[in-house]
Phi, psi and omega in degrees: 000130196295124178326309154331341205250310193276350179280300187315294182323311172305324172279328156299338196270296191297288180322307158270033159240344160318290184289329189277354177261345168287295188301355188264310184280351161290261165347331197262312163303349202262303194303303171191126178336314233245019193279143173236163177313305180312318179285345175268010166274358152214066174307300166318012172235013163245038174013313194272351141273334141337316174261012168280113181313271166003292185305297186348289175291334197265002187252003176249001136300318211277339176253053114251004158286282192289004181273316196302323178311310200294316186306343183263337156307321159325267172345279185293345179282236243011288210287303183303287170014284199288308144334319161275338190284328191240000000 
């Protein structure tokens, strides 16, 4: 796959995981104020983001645009690997 091509993916992946730890940290600020980027990277030590549904599902978006990143990252070192051995 031409580097272009995987630097956009890559860049498209950083751009909906941008948005999407702002909105996971919009929702977390709704919940409680005084919540920072670092605390919602352990929502278990905020029991009121823990019952939050909301919060839940949108922080369950958000690791999976980065589970989905790392997996496609995965992929293309493979794909190159392979692409070298043979």
């Amino acid at each position: 796959m031409p580097v272009n091509v995987r630097e956009r993916l890559d860049a498209l992946f950083d751009q909906m995981i941008d948005h999407q730890r702002a909105k996971v940290l919009r929702i977390a600020r709704e919940i409680n104020p005084t919540i920072t980027p670092d605390d919602v990277l352990n929502p278990h030590d905020f029991p009121e983001l823990n019952a939050d549904a909301q919060y839940n599902f949108e922080d369950g978006i958000l690791s999976g645009y980065i589970g989905a990143q790392m997996a496609v990252r995965a992929e293309l070192a493979a794909l190159a690997h392979a692409g070298e051995e043979g």
